[in-house]
C-alpha positions as CSV (number, residue, x, y, z in Angstrom):
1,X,109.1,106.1,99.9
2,X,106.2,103.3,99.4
3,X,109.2,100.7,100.2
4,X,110.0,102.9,103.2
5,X,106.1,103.0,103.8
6,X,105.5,99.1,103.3
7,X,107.7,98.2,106.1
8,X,105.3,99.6,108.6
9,X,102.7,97.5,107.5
10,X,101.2,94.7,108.2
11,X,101.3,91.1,106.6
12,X,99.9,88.0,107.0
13,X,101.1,84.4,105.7
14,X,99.0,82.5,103.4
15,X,99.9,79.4,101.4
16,X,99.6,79.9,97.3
17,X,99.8,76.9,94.8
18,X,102.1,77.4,92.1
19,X,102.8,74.9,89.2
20,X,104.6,73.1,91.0
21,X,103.7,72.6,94.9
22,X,102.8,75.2,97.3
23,X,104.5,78.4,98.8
24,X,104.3,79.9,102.1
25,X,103.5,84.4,101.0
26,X,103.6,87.5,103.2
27,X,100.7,89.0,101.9
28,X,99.7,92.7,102.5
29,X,97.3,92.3,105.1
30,X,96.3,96.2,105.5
31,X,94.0,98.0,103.5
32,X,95.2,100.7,101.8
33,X,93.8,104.5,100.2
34,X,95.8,106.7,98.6
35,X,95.0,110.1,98.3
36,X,96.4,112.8,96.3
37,X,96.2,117.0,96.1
38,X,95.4,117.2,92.4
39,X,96.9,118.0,90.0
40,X,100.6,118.2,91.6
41,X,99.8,115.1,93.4
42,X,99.1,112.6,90.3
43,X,103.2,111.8,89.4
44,X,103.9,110.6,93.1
45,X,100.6,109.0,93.2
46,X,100.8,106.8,89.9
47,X,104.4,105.9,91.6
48,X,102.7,104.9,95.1
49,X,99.8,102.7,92.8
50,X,103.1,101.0,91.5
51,X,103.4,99.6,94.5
52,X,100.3,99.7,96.1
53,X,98.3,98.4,93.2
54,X,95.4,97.0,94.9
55,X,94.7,100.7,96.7
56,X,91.4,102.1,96.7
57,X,91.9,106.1,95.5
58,X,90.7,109.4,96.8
59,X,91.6,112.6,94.9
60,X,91.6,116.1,96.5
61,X,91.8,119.5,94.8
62,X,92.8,122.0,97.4
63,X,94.4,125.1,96.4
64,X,95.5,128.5,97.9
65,X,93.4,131.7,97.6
66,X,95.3,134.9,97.8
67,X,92.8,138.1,98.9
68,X,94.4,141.4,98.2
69,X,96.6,141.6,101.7
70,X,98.3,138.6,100.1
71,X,96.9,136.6,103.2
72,X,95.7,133.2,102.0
73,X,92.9,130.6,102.9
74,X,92.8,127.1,100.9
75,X,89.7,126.3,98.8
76,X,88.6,122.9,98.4
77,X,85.9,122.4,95.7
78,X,86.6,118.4,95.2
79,X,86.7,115.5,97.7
80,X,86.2,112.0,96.5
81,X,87.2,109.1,99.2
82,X,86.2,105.7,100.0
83,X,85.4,104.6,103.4
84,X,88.5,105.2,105.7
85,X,87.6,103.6,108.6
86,X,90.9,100.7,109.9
87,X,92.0,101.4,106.1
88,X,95.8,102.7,105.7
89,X,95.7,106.2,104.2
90,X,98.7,107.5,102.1
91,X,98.2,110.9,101.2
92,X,100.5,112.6,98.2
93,X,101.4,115.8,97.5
94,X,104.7,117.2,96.1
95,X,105.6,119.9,98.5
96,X,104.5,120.6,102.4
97,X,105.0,123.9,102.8
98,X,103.1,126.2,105.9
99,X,101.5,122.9,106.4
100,X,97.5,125.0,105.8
101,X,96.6,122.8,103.0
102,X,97.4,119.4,104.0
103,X,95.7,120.6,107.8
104,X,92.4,121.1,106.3
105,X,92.6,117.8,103.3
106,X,93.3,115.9,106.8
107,X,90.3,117.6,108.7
108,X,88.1,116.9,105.5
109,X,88.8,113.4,105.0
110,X,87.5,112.7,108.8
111,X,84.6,112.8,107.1
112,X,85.2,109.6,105.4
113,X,86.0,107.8,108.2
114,X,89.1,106.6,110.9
115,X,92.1,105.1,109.2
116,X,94.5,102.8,111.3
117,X,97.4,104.8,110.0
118,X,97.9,108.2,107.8
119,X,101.3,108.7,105.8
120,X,102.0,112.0,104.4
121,X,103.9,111.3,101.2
122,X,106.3,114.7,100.0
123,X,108.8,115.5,97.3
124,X,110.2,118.7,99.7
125,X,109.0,120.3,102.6
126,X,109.4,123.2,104.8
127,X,110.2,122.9,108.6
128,X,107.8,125.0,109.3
129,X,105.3,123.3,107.2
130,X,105.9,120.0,109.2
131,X,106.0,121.4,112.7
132,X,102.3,123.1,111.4
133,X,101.2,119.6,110.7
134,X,102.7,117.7,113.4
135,X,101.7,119.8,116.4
136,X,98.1,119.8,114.9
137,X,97.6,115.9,114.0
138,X,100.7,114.1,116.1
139,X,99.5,110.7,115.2
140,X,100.4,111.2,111.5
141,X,103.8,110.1,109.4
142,X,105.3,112.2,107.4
143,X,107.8,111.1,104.0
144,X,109.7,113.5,102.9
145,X,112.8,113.5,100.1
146,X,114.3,116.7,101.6
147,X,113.6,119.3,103.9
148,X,113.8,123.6,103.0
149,X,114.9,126.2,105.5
150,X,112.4,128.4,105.1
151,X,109.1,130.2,103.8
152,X,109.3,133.6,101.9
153,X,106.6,136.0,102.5
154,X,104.0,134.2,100.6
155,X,104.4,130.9,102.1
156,X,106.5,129.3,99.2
157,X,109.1,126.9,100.4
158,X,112.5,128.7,99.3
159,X,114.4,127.3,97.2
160,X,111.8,124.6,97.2
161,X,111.0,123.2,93.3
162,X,108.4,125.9,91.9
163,X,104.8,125.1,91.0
164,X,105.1,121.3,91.0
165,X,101.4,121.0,88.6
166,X,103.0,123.2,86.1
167,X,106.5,121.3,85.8
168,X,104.7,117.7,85.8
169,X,101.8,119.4,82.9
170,X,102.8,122.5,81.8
171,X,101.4,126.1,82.6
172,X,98.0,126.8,83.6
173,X,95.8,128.7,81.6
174,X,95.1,132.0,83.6
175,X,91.6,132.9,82.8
């Protein structure tokens, strides 16, 4: 997906000296942030800093609270971003699924500032989950490796992957 990504960026030409003459480069010419939903996000993001290694970095942890209805609002304890302002923002998480999570990391990071461009960067994603995020923040580009049909009652893409933190580090300790 950062291949698919780069090609909607822009470049600029610059001549390098090499050992033996000169060479004319495209050079990345747009700044770049990637942000991640911790800790699901961290395997897709180390593969997006292969790529873009000269990124700045912003990590989120946003997370789901079920009350006792099994209704659900998402907590976010930890935000850390540079300045966003005509920066490219690429924003990884594994799964999109009712879209409430990524809606409120993208009405957070406003905070930091006006990118150029956002990506949305996703493993698997619901319909539903995509229509929630497009008909709330249109100007936004979402990657996705495979789209779900559905959304069983507790807002879990189905058949979707599982909890994608606890495949990439194991369980969670439930205190």
């Amino acid at each position: 997906m950062a291949y698919e990504i780069s090609k909607q960026l822009s470049y600029e030409t610059k001549e390098i000296p090499t050992p033996l003459g000169k060479s004319n480069c495209l050079l990345l010419k747009d700044r770049i942030v990637l942000a991640t939903i911790l800790r699901a996000g961290l395997p897709l993001h180390e593969g997006l800093l292969q790529v873009f290694d000269q990124a700045e970095n912003a990590y989120i942890s946003a997370f789901r609270k079920h009350d006792s209805e099994g209704n659900f609002m998402i907590d976010m304890p930890y935000l850390t971003c540079p300045n966003l302002d005509n920066k490219v923002l690429i924003i990884s998480d594994p799964m999109v699924a009712s879209g409430a999570s990524m809606h409120v990391v993208l009405e957070k990071l406003k905070n930091w500032g006006t990118p150029a461009a956002i990506h949305i960067v996703a493993v698997i994603a619901a319909r539903q989950g995509i229509s929630y995020i497009e008909e709330r923040h249109p100007d936004v580009k979402i990657w996705v490796g495979d789209i779900d049909p559905e959304l069983n009652s507790k807002s879990y893409i189905i058949p979707g992957l599982g909890d994608a933190g606890d495949l990439a580090f194991g369980e969670k300790l439930q205190k």
